[in-house]
Each structure stands twice: as C-alpha cells, then as structure tokens.
C-alpha positions in Angstrom: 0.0 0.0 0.0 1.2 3.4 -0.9 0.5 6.5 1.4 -0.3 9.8 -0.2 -0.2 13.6 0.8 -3.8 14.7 1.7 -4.4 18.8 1.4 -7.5 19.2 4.5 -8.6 22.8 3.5 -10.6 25.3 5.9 -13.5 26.9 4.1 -16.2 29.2 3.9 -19.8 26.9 3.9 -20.9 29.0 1.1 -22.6 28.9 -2.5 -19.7 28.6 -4.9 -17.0 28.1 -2.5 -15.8 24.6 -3.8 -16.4 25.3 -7.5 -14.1 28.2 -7.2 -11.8 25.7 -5.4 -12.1 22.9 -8.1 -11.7 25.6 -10.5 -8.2 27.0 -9.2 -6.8 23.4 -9.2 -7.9 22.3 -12.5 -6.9 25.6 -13.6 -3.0 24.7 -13.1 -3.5 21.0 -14.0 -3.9 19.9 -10.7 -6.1 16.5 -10.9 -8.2 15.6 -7.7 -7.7 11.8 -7.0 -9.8 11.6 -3.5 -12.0 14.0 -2.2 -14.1 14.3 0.6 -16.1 17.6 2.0 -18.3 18.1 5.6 -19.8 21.2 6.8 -20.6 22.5 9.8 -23.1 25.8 10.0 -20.5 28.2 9.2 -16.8 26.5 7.7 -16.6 23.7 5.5 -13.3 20.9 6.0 -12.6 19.4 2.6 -10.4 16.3 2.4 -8.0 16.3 -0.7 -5.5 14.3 -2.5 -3.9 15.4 -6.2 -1.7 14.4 -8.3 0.8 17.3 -7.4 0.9 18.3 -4.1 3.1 21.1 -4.3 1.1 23.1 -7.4 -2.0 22.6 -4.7 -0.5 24.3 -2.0 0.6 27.0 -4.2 -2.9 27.1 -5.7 -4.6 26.8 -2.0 -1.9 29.6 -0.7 -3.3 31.7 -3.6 -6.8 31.4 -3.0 -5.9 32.9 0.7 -7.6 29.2 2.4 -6.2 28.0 5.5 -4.8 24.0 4.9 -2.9 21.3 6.6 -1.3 18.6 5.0 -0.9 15.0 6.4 0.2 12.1 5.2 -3.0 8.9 4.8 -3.2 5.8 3.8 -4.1 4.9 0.1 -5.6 1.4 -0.1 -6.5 -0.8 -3.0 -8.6 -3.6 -1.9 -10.0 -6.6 -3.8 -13.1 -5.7 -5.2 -15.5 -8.1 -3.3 -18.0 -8.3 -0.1 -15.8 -8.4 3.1 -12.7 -7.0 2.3 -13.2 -3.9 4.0 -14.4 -5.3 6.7 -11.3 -7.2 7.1 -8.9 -4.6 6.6 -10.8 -2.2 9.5 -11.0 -5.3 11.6 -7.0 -5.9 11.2 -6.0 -2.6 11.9 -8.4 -2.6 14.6 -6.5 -5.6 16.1 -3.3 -3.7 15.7 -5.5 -0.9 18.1 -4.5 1.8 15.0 -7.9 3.3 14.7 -9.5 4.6 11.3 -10.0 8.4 11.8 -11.9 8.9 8.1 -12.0 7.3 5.4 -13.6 8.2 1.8 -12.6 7.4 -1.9 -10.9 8.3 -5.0 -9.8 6.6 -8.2 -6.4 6.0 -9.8 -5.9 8.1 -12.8 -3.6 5.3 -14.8 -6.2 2.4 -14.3 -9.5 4.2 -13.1 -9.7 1.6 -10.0 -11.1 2.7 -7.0 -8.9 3.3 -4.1 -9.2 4.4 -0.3 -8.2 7.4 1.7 -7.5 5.9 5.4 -6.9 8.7 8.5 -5.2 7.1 11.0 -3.0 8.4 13.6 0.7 9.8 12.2 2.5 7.3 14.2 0.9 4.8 12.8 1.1 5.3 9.1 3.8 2.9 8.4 2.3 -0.1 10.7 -1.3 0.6 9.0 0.4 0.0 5.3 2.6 -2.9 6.4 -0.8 -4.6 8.1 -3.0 -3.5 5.0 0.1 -5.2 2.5 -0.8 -8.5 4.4 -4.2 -8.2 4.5 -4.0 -7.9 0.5 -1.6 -10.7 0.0 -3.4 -12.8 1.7 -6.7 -12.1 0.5 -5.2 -12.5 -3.2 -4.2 -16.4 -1.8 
C-alpha cells in the first residue's frame, strides 16, 4: 500500500466556494484523485488528494484558504463483499484506529482506491498490516 499527501482545507460553507476551489486546481493541471467535503453551520473541512501536491499548495496559498497537510493511507482492496471489513477489523486488532475514510480513483487504471486517516505514528504499521491483509486475501 502506498500513502499519499492529503491537502485538509478550511473553508467558507458557502454557494460557490468549492467550485471556485475545483476551478483553481484544475486551472493549473492539478487532478483531484480523493475528495471528501463536511460542513458545519459556518466553515466547511474538505479532504483532498492530487496528483501534485506542491502546485496545490501553491494554488490553496493563492486562494488565501487555510490548509494542513498529512500524510494517509491509500488502499486498493479486492473488489469483493468483506474485504473492508477485514482490513478495519486488522488494523483494529493492531488498536490503530481509522480516523476517516472516503474514496478516490487512480488516474492510470481508473480503480477505485481508499483514503484511510489514522494516527501519524501509525502510518507505516497501518500499510505494512493493509500489504498483508491484501496478500493474503489474493491467496
């Protein structure tokens, strides 16, 4: 399993707000792999991963919007009932707890993948249990 740089943006909860987002990053050829947005009454936190994290931050330093960036999981998991039930359940075994988790697909082969939060700490035991997981599931 890879990990991948995920851009969590602060935003206004207003009409137009994300489109003039989207429109910025397409604007410099940035593609948006994963994305995931919640509101709240007033700010909106939206989730983000791109194929070029640095032209995003440049683009989101532009735009004046407050942003974090943290490193996630990216998981490709066999396409089939249970498999993401086993994954959770083996990092839950491991006690690494699944913050968020939300979807994107993989520009060279259009498969699905997933965005997994989990603790910084635990980045690199998450992937090594999630590798596992996958080899054995493709057994």
């Amino acid at each position: 399993m890879p990990t991948a740089k995920e851009l969590n943006v602060q935003m206004e909860d207003r009409p137009g707000a994300l489109g003039k987002l989207c429109r910025a990053l397409a604007d410099r050829g940035v593609n948006i792999l994963a994305f995931q947005a919640a509101s709240d009454e007033r700010r909106t936190q939206v989730h983000i991963v791109t194929d070029n994290p640095i032209i995003a931050k440049s683009v989101l330093e532009s735009q004046g919007l407050a942003f974090t960036e943290v490193e996630v999981v990216q998981a490709k998991l066999p396409h089939r009932p249970g498999e993401l039930a086993r994954a959770a359940s083996r990092l839950g075994e491991a006690n690494i707890n699944i913050s968020y988790a939300y979807g994107g697909v993989d520009p060279g082969t259009n498969e699905p993948f997933l965005i997994l939060g989990v603790g910084v700490a635990e980045i690199g035991r998450a992937v090594a249990i999630l590798d596992k997981a996958v080899a054995a599931a493709a057994t």
